[in-house]
N, C-alpha and C positions, 0 to 999 in steps of 0.2 A: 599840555601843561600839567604839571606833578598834581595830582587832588588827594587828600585823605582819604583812602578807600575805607568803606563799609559795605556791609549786607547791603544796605539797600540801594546802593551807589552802585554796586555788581549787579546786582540782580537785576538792576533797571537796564544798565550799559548791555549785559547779553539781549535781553527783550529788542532792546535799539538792531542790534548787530542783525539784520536782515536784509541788506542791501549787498549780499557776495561779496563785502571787504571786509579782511583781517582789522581786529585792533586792539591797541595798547592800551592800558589803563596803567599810569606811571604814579604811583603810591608816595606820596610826600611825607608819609610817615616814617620810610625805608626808604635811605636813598639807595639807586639802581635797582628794585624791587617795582619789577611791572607785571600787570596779569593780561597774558593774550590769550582774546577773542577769536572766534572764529566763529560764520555763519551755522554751520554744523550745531553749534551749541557748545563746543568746546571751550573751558577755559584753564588754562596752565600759565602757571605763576614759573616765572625766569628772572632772574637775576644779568642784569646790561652792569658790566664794566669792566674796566682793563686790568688787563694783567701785568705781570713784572715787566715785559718785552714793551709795555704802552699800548699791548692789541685791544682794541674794544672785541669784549666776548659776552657771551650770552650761555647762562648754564638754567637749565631746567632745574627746576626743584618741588615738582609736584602738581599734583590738580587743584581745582579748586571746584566744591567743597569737600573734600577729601581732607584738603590741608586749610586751615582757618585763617584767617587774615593774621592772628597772632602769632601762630607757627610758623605759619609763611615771612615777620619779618625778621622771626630770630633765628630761624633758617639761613636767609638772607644777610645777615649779619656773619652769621659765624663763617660760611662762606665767601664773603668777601675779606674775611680776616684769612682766611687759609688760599685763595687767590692771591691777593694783593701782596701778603707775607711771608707766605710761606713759600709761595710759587705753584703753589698745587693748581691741577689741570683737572677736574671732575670730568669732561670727555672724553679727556686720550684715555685714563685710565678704566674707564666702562668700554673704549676699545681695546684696551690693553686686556681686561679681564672676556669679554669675550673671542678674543683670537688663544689667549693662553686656554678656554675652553674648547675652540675647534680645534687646537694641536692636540690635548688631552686626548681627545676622543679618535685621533689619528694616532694616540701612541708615543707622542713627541712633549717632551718637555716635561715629562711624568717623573716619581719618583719612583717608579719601575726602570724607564729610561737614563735616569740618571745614576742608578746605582749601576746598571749596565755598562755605560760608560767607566765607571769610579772600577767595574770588573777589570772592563778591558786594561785599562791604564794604571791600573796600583793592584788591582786584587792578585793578579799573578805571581806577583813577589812575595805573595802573603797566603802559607801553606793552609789555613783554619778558615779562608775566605771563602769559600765555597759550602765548608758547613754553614758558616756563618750568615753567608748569603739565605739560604734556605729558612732560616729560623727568622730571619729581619723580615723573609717574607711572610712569617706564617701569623706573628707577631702586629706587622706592620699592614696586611693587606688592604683593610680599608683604607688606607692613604695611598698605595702604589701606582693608583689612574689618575690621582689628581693631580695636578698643574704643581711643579715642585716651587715655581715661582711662588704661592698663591700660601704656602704653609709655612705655619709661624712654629717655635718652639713647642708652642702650649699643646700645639695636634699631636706630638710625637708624645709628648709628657702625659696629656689626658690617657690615649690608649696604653700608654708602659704602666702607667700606674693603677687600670683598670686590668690590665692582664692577670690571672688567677696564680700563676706562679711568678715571684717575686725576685726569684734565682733565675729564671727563664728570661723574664723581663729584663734583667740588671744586665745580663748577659749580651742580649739585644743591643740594648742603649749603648755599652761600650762597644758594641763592635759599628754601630751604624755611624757613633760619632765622628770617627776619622772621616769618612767617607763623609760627612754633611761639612767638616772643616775644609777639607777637600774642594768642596764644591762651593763654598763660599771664599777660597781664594782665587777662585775663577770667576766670581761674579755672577753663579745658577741662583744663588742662596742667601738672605741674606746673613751678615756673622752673628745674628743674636739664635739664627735656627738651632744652630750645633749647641747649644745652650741645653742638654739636659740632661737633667738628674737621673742617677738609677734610683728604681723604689726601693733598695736595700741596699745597705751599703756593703762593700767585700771585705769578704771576712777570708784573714790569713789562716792556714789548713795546720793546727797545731797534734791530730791527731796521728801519732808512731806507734809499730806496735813493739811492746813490752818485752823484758828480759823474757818473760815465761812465756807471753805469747810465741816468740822468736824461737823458744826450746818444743814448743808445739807443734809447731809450723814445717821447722826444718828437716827433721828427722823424718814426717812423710812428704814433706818434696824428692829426698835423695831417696826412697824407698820406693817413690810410683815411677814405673816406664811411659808413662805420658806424654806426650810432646809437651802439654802445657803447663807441665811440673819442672820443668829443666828450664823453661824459660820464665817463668814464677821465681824459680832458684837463682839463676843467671843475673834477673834485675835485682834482685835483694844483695846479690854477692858484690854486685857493681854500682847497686844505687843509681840505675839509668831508668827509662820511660818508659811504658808497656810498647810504645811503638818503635823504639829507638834499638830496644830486643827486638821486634818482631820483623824488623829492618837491616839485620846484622849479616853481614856475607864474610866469608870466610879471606877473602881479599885483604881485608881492612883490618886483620890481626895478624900483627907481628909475634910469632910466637918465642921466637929468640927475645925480642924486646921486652916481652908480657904485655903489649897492649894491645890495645883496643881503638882504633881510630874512625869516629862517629864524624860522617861528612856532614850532614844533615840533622843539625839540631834545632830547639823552638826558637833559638836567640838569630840564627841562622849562619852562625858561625862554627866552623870545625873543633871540636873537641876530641882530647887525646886522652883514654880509662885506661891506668894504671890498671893488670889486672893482679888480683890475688891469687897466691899458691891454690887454695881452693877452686877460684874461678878457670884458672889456666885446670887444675886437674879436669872439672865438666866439660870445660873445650877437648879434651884430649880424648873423653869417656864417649865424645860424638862424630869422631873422626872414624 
């Protein structure tokens, strides 16, 4: 029968418990808020009552004196509101968090692991993923053993915005995002993870250089015998990418046409360079 638990209503009830049988002390102050006894001297406060499916359950919530009759029934309370309401399971989920531990420490289920995966499956089509990969790692490494189940937005957000380089970090963020959206339409993640900010926002690249600069410039590109003056020359005549020059094979110019046909661009679509009288002359001066 349910009693008003006190100090001294406990204290007395363990003294009793000496006869090798467990027992319940059921709190009439907190309904389904019981404290079991054990001979041992133990005693741990559980909360008895059903959940959404009608199961009678029993969830631990602590020792006692550890946890105080007070704590212990608004403990008890808020948990049977997050039981009975919500549907929440306080068990599965302390089994769920330590198996997502034993697979962690196996390698499995990690945000190491699952960017691995996001490699295999999307990074290949994506020519900057492998840099990219490396810096998420270098960035990101205290999170890449943990359980990717297990990490909320806030963990990616706290170390990006603790990072010393703010460009470094921005950089990170946007390139890890796909890959956690990714991962949250498969159900790894959940969708509020991929939720994060860069520490600075990106800033468009307004700097060109200048009529004079341009009269500076040019005059010793066409003057040095350098390999890396002709290809310095080359992008500025064509306006293409330092890699997009350093990728150019003689194949892919049409020298009747005047062009230039770039297989492999950053959009990853083929591009066709008009070339100029100028630029067609340096193609010719390298034949």
């Amino acid at each position: 029968m349910p009693v008003r638990l006190t100090e001294t209503a406990i204290n007395k009830a363990i003294r009793e418990v000496s006869d090798g049988k467990r027992r319940d002390l059921a709190d009439a102050g907190c309904s389904g808020l019981q404290l079991r006894l054990t001979p041992a001297g133990a005693a741990t406060w559980v909360l008895a009552c059903r959940d959404r499916q009608g199961r009678m359950r029993r969830f631990p919530l602590g020792s006692y004196p550890n946890k105080g009759i007070s704590e212990a029934r608004s403990a008890a309370r808020a948990l049977h509101t997050r039981v009975t309401q919500d549907g929440a399971d306080p068990v599965a989920e302390r089994r769920r968090e330590r198996a997502m531990g034993a697979a962690a420490r196996e390698g499995v289920g990690t945000l190491a692991a699952l960017l691995d995966l996001y490699g295999e499956k999307r990074g290949s089509a994506q020519k900057a993923w492998a840099g990219a990969r490396k810096r998420i790692d270098l960035i990101f490494k205290i999170l890449l053993a943990k359980p990717v189940a297990a990490l909320a937005a806030s963990d990616f957000q706290m170390v990006a915005d603790a990072y010393p380089s703010e460009a470094s970090a921005s950089f990170v963020v946007r390139s890890i995002r796909p890959a956690l959206k990714w991962a949250a339409q498969r159900g790894y993640v959940a969708e509020a993870v991929a939720n994060i900010h860069t520490p600075a926002p990106a800033k468009r690249r307004k700097r060109v250089l200048t009529h004079d600069e341009l009269k500076a410039v040019l005059p010793a590109l066409r003057a040095s015998s350098r390999p890396f003056a002709a290809a310095l020359l080359f992008m500025l005549l064509t306006l293409t990418r330092r890699q997009e020059t350093a990728l150019a094979c003689w194949r892919d110019v049409n020298m009747e046409a005047r062009t230039w046909t770039i297989a492999e661009t950053k959009n990853g679509e083929m591009h066709v360079v008009p070339l100029s009288r100028q630029a067609m002359d340096l193609l010719r001066s390298r034949l």
